[in-house]
C-alpha positions in Angstrom: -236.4 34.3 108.1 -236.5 30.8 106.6 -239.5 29.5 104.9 -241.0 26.0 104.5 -238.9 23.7 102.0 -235.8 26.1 102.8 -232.6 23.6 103.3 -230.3 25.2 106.2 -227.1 24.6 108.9 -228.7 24.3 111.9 -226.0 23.4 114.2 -224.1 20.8 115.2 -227.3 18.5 113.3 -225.9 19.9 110.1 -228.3 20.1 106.9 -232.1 20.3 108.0 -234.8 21.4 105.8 -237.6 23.5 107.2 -240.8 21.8 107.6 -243.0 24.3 109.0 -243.0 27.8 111.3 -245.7 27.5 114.2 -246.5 28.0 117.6 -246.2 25.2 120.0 -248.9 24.6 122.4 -247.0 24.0 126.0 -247.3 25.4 129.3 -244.9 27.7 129.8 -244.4 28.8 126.3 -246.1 31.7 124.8 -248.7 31.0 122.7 -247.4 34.0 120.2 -243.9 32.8 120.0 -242.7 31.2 116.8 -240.6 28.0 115.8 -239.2 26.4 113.2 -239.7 22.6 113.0 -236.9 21.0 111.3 -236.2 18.0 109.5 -232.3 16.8 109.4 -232.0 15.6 106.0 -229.7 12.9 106.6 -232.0 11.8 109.9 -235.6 12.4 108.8 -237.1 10.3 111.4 -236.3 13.2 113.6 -237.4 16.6 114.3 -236.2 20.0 115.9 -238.0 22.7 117.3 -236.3 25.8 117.5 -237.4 29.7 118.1 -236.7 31.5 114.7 -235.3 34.1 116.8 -232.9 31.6 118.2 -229.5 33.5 118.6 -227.2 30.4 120.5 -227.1 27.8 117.2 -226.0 28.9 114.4 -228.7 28.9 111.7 -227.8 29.4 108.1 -228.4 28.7 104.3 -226.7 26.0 102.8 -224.3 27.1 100.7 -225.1 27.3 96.8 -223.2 25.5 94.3 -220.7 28.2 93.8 -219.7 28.7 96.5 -219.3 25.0 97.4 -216.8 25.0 94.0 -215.2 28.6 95.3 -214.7 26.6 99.0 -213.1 23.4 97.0 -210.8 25.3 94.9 -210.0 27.7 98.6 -209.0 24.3 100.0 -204.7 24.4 99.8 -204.7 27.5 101.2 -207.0 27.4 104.4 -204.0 26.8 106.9 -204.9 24.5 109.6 -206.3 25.3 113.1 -203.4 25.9 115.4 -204.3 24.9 118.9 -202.4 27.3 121.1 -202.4 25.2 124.7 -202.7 21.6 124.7 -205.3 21.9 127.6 -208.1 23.7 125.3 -207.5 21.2 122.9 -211.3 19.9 122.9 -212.9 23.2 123.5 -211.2 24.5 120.5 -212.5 21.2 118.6 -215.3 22.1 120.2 -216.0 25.8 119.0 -215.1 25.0 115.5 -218.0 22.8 114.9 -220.1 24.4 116.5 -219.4 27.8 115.0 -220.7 26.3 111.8 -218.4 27.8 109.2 -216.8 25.8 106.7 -213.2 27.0 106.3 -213.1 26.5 110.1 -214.1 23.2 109.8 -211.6 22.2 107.1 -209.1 24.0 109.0 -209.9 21.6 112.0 -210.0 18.7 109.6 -206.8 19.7 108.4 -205.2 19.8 111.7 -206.4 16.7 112.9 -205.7 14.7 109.9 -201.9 16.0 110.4 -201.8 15.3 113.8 -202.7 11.9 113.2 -200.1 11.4 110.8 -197.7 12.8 113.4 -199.3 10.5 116.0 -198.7 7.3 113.9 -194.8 8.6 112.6 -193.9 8.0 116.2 -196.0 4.9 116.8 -198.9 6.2 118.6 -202.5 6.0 117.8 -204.8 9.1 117.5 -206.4 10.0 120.8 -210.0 9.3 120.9 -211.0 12.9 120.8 -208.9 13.6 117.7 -210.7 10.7 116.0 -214.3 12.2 117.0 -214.1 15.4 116.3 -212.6 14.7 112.8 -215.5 12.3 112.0 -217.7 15.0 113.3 -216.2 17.9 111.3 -216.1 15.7 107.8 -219.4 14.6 108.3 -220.5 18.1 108.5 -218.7 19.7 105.5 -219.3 16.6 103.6 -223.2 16.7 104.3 -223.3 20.2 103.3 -221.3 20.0 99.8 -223.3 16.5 99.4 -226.4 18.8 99.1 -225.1 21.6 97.4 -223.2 20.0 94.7 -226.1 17.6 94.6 -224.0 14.6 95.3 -224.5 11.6 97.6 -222.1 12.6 100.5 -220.2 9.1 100.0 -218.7 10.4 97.3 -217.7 14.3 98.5 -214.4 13.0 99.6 -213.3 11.5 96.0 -215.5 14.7 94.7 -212.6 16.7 96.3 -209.9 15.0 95.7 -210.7 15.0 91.6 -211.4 18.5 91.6 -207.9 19.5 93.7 -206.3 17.0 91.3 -204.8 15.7 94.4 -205.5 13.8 97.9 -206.0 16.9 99.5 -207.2 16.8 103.2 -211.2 17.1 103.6 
């Protein structure tokens, strides 16, 4: 169980710190069952309520420093997400954010960006889905080492790419 002040993954809203656990007052709701209220960090005009017991979203710690370093150095060797029929394309996109775990995500990042790279050696554009969910999936992982490297996420990307000596994808 999370407590107050507690930053987390909640999601596909990414990095929310936890405001407060209480009971909500609504017809229809038990009056003895408990939520979290939740503060994205990078929306904080917003909140989210949601059961602590919720078992659908994925609700986790954000990862500590080291293991943001351990996941940077782990880059070059997370292959990329294969996509197995053409038709599931999105619903794999799809799963891989919303399963909340990082290496997925830069596997999907890492398959999109070469995609794309495919896509423009043969003078095409990437589709509109390809472009989403890779905005999506580097806004995620970048949120999340933003905070635990305690670095403003504009720079994650460059963060990266010093660390991995290279321009490596993510």
């Amino acid at each position: 169980m999370f407590k107050p002040g507690d930053r987390i993954i909640y999601g596909t809203n990414g990095v929310c710190e936890v405001v407060e656990i209480t009971t909500l007052n609504m017809s229809g709701v038990p009056s003895d069952k408990k939520y979290y209220v939740l503060r994205p960090w990078y929306h904080p005009e917003h909140k989210v309520f949601t059961p602590i017991d919720n078992q659908k979203v994925v609700m986790r710690p954000v990862m500590t420093k080291k293991e943001a370093l351990t996941l940077i150095d782990e880059i070059p060797q997370i292959p990329q997400l294969i996509v197995e029929y053409e038709r599931m394309r999105e619903e794999c996109y799809k799963q891989a954010i919303r399963g909340g775990d990082c290496r997925t995500i830069i596997s999907l990042i890492k398959a999109l960006y070469l995609r794309s790279r495919e896509r423009e050696s043969q003078g095409r554009k990437a589709t509109a889905t390809d472009t989403r969910y890779f905005m999506m999936a580097e806004d995620n992982l970048h949120s999340e080492l933003a905070i635990s490297l305690n670095i403003p996420k504009e720079e994650v990307k460059e963060y990266i790419g010093e660390k991995l000596g290279t321009a490596q994808i993510a």
